[in-house]
N, C-alpha and C positions, 0 to 999 in steps of 0.2 A: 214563793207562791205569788207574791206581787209582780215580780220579774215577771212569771209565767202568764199572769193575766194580762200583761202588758204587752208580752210579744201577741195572746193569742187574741190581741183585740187588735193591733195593727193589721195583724193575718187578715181574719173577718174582717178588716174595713176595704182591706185591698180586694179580696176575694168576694167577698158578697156583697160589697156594695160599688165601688170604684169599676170594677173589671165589667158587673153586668149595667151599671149606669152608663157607662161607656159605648153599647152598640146598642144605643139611643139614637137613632137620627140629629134629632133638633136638640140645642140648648133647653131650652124649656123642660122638654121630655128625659133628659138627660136629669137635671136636677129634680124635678120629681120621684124620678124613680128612684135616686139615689137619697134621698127624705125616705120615702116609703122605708126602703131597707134597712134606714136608721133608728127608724121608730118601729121597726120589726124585730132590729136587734137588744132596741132598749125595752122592749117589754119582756125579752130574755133575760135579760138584765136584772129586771126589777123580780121576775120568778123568780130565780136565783138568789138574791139579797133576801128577799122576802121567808124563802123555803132554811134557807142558812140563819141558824141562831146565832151565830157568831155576830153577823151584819145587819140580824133584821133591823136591828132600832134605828138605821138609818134615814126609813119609810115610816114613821113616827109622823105624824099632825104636820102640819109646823104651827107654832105659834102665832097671831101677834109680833110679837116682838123680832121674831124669827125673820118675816116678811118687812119690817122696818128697817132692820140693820143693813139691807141690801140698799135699800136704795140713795144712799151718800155712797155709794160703789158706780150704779145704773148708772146715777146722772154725771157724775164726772167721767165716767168710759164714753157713754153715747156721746160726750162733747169733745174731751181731748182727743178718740182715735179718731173720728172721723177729720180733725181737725189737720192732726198728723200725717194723715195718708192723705187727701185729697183737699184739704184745705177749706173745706167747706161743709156745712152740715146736711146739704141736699141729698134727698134719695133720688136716686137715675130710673125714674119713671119711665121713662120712653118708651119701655115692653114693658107693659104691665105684667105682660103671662111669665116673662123670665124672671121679670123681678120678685113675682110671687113664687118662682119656682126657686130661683135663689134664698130668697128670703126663708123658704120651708124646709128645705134642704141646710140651711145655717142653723135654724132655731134646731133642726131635730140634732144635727151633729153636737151643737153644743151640750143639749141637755142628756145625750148618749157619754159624753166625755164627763160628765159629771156622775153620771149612776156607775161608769167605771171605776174614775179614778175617786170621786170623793166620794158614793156610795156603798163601793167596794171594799177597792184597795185600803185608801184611808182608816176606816172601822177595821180591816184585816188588822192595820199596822197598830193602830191605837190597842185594838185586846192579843195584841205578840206579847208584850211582857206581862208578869204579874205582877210588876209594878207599875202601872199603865198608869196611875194617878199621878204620878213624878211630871211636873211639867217639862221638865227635859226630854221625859219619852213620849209627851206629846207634841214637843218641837222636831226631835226625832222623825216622827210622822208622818208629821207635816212636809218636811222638808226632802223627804223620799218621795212619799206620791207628788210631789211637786215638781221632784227630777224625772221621774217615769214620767211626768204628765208632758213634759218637756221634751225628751229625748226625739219621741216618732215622729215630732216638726220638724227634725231632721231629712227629714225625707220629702220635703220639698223642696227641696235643691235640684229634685230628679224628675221635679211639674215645671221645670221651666222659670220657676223664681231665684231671683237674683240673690247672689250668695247674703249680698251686706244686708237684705230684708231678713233670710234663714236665719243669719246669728243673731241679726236682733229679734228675731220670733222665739228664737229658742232663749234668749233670757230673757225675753216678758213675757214669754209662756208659765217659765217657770216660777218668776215673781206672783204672776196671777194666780198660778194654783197654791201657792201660800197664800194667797189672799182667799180665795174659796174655798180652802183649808180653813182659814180662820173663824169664817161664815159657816162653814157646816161644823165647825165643833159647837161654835155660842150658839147659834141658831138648833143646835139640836136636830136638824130633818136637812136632807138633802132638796123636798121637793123647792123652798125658795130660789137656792143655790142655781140648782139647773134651771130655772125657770131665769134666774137672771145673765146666765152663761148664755142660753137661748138667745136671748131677745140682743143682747152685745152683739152675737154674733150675725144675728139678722139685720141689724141695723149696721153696721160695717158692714158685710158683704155688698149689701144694695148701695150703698154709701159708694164704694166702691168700684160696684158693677160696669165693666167696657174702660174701665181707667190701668194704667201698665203701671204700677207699682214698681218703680229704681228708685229706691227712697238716697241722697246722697248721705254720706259718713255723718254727718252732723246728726242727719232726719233719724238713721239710723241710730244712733247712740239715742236719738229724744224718745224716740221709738220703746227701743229696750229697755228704758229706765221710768217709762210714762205710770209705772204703778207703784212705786216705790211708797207715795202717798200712801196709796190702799193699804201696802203693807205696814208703815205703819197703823194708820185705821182697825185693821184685824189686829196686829197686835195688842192694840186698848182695849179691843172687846174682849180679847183673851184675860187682857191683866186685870181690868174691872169683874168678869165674870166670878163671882160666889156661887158653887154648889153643892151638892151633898153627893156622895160617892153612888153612881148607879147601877143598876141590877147586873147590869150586862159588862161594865166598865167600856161602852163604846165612846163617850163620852166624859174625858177624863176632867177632871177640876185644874185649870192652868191659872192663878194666880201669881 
């Protein structure tokens, strides 16, 4: 079933958002439209989790604590990527209109990527067994929706990005969704998570924005391994984390 949502979310990104953002005239226009459809698809999204008792509890509050735990994540992404890809921490102001079209079009993709894979998938994977409180089937989990979350970066290869960028997107993609893996089990609610998936993502792109990304083997390797940190970081919160066993088991006890 995770499989299945994985392929039919690559579909819909290509088909209802990619294809008709496309016969956009201008840059600008292009990325708006292709935001809109993102934040059209992720409010299907959230129907869905919401209406499904399996994944409602994903859409839970967040806490406190919840919004805390993210940002020794925020601040070291906002400074090492942009530092990696372009060396510098500046936003490429110079179109305002693109960069805010960029900019909205990043934060909505992000936080779409997150109601699927950590909203979704993840709570699918975490209540599969009925033994879901075993921290190994919550590592299990974790590390599935992390590979699905990884894989469809594969297919930037076919946007015209440079293969040694691909491979290393596709292992710091998938480090990262262990890491937002980690954050939406402690944290309990997905809305931090995507909210901080967002904001990385807007901040890179504009970071970014009009620069040709050939990252050489070195940048590439620094690249791929740039969240290793993080994941240890999620794992502390995981191993600190003390709970009591919950109604739904979407959130299982990983000590």
């Amino acid at each position: 079933m995770s499989l299945g949502i994985t392929i039919a979310s690559v579909v819909a990104t290509i088909l209802l958002v990619s294809i008709p953002a496309s016969r956009f005239a201008t840059p600008p226009a292009r990325e708006y439209a292709a935001g809109i459809a993102r934040v059209i698809l992720a409010l299907l999204v959230i129907v869905l989790i919401w209406r499904w008792n399996r994944v409602a509890d994903a859409l839970k509050s967040a806490s406190p604590r919840s919004w805390a735990i993210i940002l020794p994540v925020a601040l070291y992404s906002l400074i090492v990527y942009p530092l990696l890809f372009t060396g510098t921490l500046r936003l490429n102001l110079d179109q305002p209109n693109l960069a805010a079209g960029v900019a909205f079009n990043g934060f909505a993709a992000g936080a779409l990527e997150e109601l699927v894979f950590r909203g979704l998938i993840l709570s699918l994977l975490l209540t599969a067994s009925s033994d879901n409180h075993e921290p190994r089937n919550a590592w299990n989990a974790i590390f599935i929706s992390a590979l699905l979350f990884s894989l469809p970066h594969a297919l930037n290869v076919f946007a015209g990005h440079a293969e040694a960028r691909v491979l290393a997107q596709l292992v710091w993609s998938f480090l990262l969704g262990v890491v937002f893996a980690c954050l939406r089990i402690s944290g309990r609610s997905i809305w931090p998570v995507a909210v901080l998936h967002g904001a990385m993502n807007a901040f890179v792109h504009v970071n970014r924005l009009g620069i040709e990304i050939q990252p050489s083997l070195l940048r590439a390797v620094a690249l791929a391994l740039a969240p290793v940190p993080l994941c240890v970081y999620g794992a502390m919160l995981l191993r600190k984390k003390v709970t009591h066993q919950p109604q739904n088991g979407a959130n299982p006890a990983v000590t």
